[in-house]
PDB file of N, CA, C and O in Angstrom:
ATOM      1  N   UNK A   1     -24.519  45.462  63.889  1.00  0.00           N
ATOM      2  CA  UNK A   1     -25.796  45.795  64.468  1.00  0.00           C
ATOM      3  C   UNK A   1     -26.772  46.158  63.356  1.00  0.00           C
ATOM      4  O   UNK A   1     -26.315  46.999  62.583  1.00  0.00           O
ATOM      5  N   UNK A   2     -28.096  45.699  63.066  1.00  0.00           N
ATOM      6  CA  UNK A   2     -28.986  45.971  62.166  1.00  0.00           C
ATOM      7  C   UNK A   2     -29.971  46.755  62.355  1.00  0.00           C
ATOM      8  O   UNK A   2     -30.897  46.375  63.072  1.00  0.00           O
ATOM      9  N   UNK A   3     -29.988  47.790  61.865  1.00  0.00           N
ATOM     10  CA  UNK A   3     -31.314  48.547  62.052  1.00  0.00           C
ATOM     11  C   UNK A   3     -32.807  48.626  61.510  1.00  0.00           C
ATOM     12  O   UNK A   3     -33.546  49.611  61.515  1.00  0.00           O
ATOM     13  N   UNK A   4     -33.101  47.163  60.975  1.00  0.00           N
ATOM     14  CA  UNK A   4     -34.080  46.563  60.655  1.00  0.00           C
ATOM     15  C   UNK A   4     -34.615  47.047  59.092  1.00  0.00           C
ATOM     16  O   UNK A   4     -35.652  46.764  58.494  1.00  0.00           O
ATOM     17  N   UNK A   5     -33.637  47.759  58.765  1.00  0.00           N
ATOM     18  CA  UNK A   5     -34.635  48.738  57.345  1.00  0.00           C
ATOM     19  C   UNK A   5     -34.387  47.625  56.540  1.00  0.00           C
ATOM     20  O   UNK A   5     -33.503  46.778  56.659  1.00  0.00           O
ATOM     21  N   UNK A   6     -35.643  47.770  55.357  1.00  0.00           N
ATOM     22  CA  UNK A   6     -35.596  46.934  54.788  1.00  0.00           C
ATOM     23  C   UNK A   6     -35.138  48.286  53.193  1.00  0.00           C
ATOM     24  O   UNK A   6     -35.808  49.284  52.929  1.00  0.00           O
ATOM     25  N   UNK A   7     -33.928  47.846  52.478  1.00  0.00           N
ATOM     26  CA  UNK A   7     -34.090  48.465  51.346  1.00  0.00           C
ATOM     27  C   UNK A   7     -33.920  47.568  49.832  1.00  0.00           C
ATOM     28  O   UNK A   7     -33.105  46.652  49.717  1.00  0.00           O
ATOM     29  N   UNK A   8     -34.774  47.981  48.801  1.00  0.00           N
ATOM     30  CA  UNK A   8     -34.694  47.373  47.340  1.00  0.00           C
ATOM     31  C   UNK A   8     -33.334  48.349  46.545  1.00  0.00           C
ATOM     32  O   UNK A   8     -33.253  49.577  46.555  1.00  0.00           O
ATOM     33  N   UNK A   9     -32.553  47.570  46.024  1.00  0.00           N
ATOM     34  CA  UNK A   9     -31.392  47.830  45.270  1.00  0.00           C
ATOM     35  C   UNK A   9     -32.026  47.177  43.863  1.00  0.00           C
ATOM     36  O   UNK A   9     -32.216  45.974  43.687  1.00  0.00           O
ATOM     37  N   UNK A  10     -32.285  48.144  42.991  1.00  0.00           N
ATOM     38  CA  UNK A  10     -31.766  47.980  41.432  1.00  0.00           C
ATOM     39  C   UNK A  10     -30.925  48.650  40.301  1.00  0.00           C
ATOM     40  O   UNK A  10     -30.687  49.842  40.111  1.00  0.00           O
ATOM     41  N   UNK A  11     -30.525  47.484  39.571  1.00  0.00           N
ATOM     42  CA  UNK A  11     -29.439  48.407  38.590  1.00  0.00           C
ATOM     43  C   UNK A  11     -30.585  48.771  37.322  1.00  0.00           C
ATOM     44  O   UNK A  11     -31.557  48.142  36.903  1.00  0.00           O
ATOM     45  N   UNK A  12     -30.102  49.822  37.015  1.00  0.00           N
ATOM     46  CA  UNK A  12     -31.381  50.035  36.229  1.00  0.00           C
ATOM     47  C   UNK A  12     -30.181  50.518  35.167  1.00  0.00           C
ATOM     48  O   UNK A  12     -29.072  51.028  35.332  1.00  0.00           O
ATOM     49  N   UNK A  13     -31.100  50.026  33.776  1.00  0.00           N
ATOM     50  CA  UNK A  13     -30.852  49.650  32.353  1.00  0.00           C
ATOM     51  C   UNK A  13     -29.018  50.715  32.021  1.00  0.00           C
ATOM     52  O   UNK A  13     -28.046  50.237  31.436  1.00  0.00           O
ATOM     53  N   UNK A  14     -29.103  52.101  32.601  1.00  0.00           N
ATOM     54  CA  UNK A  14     -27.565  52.929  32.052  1.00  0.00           C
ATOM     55  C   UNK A  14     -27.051  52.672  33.295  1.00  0.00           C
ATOM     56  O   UNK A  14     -26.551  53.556  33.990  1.00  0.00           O
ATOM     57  N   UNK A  15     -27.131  51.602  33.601  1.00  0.00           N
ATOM     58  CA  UNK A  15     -25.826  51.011  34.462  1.00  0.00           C
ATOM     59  C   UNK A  15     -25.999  51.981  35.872  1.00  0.00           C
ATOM     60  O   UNK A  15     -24.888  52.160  36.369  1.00  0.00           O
ATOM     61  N   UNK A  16     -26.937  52.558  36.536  1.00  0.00           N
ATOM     62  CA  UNK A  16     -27.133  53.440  37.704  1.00  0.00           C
ATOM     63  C   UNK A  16     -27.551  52.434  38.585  1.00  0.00           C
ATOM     64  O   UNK A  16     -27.802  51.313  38.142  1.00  0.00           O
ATOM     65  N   UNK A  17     -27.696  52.787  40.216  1.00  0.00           N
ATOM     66  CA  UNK A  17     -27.927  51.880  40.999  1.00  0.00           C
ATOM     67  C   UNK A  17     -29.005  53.059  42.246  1.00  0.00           C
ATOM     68  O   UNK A  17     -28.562  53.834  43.094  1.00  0.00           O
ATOM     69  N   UNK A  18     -30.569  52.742  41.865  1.00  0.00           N
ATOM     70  CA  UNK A  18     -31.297  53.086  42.797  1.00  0.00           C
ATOM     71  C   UNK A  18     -31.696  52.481  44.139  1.00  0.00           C
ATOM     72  O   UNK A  18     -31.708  51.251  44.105  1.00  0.00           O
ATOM     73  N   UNK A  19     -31.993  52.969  45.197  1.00  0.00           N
ATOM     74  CA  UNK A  19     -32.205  52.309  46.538  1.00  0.00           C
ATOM     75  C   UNK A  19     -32.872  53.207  47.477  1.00  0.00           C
ATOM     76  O   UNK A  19     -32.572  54.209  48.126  1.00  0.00           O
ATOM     77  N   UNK A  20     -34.132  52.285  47.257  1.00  0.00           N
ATOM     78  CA  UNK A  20     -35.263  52.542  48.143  1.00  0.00           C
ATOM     79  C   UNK A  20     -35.428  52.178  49.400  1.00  0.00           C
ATOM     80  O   UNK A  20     -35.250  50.997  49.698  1.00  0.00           O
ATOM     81  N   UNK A  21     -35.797  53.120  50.370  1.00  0.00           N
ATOM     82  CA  UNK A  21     -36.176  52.542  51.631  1.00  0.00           C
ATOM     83  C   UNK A  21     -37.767  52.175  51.544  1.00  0.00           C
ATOM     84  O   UNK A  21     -38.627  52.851  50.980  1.00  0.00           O
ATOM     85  N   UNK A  22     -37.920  51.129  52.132  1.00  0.00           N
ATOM     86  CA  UNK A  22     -39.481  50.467  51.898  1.00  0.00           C
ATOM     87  C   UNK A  22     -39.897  50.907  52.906  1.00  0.00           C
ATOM     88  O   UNK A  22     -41.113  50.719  52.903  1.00  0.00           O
ATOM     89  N   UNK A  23     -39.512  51.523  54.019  1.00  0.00           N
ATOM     90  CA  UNK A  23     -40.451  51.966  55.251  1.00  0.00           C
ATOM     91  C   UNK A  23     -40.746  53.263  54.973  1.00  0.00           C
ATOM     92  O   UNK A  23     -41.906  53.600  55.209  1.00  0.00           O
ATOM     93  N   UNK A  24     -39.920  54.171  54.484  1.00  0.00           N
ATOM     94  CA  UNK A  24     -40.622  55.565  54.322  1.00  0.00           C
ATOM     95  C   UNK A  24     -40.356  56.347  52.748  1.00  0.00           C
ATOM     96  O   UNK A  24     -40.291  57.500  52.322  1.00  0.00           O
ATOM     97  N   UNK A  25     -40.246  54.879  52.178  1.00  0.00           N
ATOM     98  CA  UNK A  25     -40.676  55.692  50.517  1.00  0.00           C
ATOM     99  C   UNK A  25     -39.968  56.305  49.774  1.00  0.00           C
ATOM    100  O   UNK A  25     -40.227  56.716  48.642  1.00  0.00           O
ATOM    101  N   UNK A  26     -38.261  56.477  50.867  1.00  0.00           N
ATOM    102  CA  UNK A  26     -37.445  57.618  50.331  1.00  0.00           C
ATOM    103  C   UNK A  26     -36.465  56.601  49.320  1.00  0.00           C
ATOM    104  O   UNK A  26     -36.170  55.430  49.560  1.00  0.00           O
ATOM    105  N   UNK A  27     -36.012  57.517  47.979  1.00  0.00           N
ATOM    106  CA  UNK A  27     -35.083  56.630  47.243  1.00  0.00           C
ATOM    107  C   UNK A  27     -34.746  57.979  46.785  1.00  0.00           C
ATOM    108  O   UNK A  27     -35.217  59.113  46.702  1.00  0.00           O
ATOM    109  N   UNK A  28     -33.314  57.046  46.438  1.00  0.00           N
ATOM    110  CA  UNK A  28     -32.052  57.635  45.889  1.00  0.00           C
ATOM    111  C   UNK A  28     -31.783  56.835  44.839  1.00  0.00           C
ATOM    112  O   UNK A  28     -32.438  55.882  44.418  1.00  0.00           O
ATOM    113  N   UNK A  29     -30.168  57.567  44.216  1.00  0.00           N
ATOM    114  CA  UNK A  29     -29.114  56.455  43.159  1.00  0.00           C
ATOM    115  C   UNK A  29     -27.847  57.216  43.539  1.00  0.00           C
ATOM    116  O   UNK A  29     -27.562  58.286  44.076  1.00  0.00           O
ATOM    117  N   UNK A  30     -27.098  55.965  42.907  1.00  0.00           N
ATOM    118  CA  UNK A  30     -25.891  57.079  42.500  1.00  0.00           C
ATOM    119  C   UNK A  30     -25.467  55.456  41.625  1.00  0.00           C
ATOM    120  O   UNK A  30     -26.113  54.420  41.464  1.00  0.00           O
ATOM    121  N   UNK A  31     -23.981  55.915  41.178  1.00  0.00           N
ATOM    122  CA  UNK A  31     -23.252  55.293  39.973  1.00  0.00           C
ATOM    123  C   UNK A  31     -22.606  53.637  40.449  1.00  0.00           C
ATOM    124  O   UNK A  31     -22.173  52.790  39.667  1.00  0.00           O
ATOM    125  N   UNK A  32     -22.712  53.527  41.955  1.00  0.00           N
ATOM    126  CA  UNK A  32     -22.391  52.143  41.859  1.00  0.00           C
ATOM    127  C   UNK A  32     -23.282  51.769  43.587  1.00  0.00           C
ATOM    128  O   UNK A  32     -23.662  52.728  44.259  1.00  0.00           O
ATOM    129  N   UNK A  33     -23.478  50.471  44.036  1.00  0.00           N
ATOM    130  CA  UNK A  33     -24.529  50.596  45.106  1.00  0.00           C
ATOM    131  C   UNK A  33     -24.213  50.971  46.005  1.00  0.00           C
ATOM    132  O   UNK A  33     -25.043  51.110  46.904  1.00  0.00           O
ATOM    133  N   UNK A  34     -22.536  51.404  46.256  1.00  0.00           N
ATOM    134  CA  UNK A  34     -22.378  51.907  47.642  1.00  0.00           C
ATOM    135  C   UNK A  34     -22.773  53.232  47.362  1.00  0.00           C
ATOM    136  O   UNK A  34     -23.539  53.797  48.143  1.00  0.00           O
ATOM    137  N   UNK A  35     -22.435  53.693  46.546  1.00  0.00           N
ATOM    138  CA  UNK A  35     -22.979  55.326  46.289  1.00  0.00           C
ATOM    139  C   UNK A  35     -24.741  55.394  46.539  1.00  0.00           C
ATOM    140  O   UNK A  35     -25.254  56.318  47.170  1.00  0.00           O
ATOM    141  N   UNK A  36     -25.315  54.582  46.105  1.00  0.00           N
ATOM    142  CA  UNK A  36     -26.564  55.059  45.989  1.00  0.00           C
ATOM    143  C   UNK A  36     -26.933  54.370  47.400  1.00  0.00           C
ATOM    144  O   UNK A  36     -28.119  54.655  47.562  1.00  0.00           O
ATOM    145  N   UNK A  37     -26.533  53.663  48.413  1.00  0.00           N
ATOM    146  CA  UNK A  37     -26.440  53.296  49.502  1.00  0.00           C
ATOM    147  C   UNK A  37     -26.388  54.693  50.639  1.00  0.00           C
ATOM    148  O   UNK A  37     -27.187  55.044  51.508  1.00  0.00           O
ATOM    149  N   UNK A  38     -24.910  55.346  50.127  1.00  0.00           N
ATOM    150  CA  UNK A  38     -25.125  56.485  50.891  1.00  0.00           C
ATOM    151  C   UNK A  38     -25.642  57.377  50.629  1.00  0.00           C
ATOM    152  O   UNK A  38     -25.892  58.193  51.516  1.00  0.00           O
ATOM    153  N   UNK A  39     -26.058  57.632  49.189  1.00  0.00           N
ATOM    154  CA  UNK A  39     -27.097  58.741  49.335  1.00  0.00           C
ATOM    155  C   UNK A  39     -28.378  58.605  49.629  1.00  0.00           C
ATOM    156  O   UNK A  39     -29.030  59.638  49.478  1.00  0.00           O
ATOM    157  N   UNK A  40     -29.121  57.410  50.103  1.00  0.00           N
ATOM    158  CA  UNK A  40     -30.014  56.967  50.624  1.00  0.00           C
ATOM    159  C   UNK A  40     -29.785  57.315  52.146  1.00  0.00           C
ATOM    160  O   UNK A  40     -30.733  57.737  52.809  1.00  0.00           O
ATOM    161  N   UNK A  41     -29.128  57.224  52.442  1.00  0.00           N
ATOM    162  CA  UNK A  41     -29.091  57.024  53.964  1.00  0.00           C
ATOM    163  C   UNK A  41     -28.940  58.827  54.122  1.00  0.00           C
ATOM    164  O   UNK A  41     -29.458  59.297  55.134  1.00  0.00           O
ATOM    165  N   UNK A  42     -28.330  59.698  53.262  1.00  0.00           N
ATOM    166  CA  UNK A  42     -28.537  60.920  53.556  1.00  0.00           C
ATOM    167  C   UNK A  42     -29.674  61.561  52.959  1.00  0.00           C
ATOM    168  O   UNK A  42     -29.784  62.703  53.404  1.00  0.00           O
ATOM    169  N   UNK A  43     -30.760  61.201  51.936  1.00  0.00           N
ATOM    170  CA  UNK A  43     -31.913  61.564  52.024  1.00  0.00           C
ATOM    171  C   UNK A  43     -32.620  60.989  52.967  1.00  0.00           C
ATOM    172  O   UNK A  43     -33.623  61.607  53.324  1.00  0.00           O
ATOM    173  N   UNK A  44     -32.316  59.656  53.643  1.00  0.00           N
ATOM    174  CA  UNK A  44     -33.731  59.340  54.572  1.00  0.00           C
ATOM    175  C   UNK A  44     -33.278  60.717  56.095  1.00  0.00           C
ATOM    176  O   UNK A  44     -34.041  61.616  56.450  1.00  0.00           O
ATOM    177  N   UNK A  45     -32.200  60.501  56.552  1.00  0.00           N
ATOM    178  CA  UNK A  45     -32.183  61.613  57.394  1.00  0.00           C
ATOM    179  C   UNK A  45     -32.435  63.006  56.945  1.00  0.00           C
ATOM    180  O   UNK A  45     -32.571  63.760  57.909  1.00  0.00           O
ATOM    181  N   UNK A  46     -32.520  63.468  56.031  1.00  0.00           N
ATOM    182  CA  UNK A  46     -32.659  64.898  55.535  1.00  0.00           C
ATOM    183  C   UNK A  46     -34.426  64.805  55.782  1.00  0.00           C
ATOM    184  O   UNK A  46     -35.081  65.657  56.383  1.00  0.00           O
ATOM    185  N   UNK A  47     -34.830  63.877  55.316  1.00  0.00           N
ATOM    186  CA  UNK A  47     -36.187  63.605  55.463  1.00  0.00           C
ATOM    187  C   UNK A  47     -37.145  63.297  56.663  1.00  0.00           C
ATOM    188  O   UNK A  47     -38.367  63.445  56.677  1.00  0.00           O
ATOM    189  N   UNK A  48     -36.279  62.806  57.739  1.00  0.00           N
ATOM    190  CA  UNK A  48     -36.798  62.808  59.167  1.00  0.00           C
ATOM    191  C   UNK A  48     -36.525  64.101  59.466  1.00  0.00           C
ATOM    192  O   UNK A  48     -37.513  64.809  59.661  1.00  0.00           O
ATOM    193  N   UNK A  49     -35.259  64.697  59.570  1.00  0.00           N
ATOM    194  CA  UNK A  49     -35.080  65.807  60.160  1.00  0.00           C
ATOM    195  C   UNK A  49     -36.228  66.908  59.475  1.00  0.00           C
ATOM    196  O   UNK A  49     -37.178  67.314  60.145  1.00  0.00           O
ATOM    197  N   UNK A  50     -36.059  67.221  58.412  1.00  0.00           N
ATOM    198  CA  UNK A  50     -37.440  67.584  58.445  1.00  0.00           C
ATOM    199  C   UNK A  50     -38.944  67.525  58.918  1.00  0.00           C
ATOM    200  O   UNK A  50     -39.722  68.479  58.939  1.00  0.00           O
ATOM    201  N   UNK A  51     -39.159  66.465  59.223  1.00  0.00           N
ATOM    202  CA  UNK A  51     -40.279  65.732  59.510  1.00  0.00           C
ATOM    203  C   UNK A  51     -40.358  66.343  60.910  1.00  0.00           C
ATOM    204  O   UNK A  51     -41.418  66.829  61.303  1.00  0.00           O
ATOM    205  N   UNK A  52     -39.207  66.328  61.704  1.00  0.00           N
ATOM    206  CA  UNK A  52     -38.898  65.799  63.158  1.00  0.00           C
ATOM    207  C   UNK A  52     -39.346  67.769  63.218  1.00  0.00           C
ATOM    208  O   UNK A  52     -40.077  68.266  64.074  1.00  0.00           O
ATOM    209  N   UNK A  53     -38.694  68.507  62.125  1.00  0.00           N
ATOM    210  CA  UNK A  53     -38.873  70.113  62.350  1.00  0.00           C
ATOM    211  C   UNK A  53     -40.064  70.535  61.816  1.00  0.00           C
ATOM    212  O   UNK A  53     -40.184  71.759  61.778  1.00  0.00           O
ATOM    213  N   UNK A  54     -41.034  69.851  61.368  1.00  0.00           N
ATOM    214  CA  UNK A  54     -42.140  70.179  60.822  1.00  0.00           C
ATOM    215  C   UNK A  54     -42.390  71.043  59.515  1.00  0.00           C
ATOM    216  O   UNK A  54     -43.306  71.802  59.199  1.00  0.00           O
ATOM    217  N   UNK A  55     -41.315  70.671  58.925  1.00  0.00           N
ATOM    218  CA  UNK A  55     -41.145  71.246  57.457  1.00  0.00           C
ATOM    219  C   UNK A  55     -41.011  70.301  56.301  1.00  0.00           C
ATOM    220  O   UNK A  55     -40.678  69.144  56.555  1.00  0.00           O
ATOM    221  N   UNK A  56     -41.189  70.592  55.301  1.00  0.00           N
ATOM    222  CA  UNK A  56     -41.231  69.867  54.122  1.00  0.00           C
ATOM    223  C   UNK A  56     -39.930  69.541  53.537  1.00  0.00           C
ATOM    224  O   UNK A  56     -38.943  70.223  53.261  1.00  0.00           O
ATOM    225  N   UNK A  57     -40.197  68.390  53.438  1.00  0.00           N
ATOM    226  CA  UNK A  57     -38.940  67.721  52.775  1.00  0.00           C
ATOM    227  C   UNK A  57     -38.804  68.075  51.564  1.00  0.00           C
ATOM    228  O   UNK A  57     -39.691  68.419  50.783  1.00  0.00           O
ATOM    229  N   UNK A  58     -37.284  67.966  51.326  1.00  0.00           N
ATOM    230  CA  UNK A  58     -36.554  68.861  49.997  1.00  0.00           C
ATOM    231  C   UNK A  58     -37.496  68.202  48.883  1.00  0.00           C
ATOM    232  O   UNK A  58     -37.674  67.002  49.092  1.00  0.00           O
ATOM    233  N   UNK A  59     -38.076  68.656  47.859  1.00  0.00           N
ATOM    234  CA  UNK A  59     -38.343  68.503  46.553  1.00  0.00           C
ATOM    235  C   UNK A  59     -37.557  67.919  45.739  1.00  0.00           C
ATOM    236  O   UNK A  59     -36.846  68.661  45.060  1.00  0.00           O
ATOM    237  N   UNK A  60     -37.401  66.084  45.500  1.00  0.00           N
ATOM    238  CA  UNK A  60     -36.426  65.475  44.590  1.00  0.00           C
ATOM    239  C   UNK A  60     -35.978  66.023  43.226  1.00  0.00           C
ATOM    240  O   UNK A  60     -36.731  66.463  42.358  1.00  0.00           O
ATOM    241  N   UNK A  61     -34.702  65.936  43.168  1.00  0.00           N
ATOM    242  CA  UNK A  61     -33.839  66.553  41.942  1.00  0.00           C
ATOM    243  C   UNK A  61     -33.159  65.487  40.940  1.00  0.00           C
ATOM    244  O   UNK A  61     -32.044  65.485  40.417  1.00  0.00           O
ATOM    245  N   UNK A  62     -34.347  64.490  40.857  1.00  0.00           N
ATOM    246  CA  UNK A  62     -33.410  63.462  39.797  1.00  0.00           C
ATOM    247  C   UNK A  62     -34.496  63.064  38.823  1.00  0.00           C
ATOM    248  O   UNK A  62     -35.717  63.076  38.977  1.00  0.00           O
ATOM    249  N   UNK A  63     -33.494  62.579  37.404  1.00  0.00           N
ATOM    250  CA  UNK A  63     -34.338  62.823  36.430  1.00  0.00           C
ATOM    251  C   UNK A  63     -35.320  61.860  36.023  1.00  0.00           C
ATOM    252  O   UNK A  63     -36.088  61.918  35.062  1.00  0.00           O
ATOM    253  N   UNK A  64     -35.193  61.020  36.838  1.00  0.00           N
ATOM    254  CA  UNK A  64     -35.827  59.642  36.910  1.00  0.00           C
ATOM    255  C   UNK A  64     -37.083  59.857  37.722  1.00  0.00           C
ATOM    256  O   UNK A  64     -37.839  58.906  37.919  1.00  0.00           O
ATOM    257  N   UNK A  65     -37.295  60.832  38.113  1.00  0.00           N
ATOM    258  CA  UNK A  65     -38.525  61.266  39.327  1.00  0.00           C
ATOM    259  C   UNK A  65     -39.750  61.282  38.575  1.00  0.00           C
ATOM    260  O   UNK A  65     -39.499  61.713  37.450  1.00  0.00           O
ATOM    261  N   UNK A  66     -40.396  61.131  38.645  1.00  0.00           N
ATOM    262  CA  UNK A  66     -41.537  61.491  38.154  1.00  0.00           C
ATOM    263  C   UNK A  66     -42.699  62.022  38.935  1.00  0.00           C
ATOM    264  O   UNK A  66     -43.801  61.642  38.541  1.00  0.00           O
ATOM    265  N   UNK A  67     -42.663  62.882  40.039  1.00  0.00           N
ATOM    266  CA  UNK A  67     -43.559  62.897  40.951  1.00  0.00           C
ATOM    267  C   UNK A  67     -45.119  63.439  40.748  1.00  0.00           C
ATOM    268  O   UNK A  67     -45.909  63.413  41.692  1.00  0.00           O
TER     269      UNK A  67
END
């Protein structure tokens, strides 16, 4: 069953694997794409649920951030 998200997977240059959701902006990584697969899928819910409670979503903790 597909839930229509569309996400970008790249390996970026020290061998890490980031993955963006293109509908709401949220990205993650981790060390190989299933990893950064699921930690995508647990920041995009950390990020609705917030949303859904009217609070601010957690402040990203990776060093690649540049916000």
């Amino acid at each position: 069953m597909s839930t229509g998200r569309e996400i970008r997977l790249i390996q970026e240059d020290d061998g890490w694997w980031s993955a963006i959701d293109e509908e709401t902006g949220v990205a993650s990584q981790g060390p190989t794409r299933t990893e950064a697969l699921e930690n995508l899928d647990e920041a995009v819910e950390v990020t609705r649920e917030a949303t859904e409670a009217d609070t601010e979503a957690p402040e990203p903790d990776a060093p690649w951030f540049d916000g």
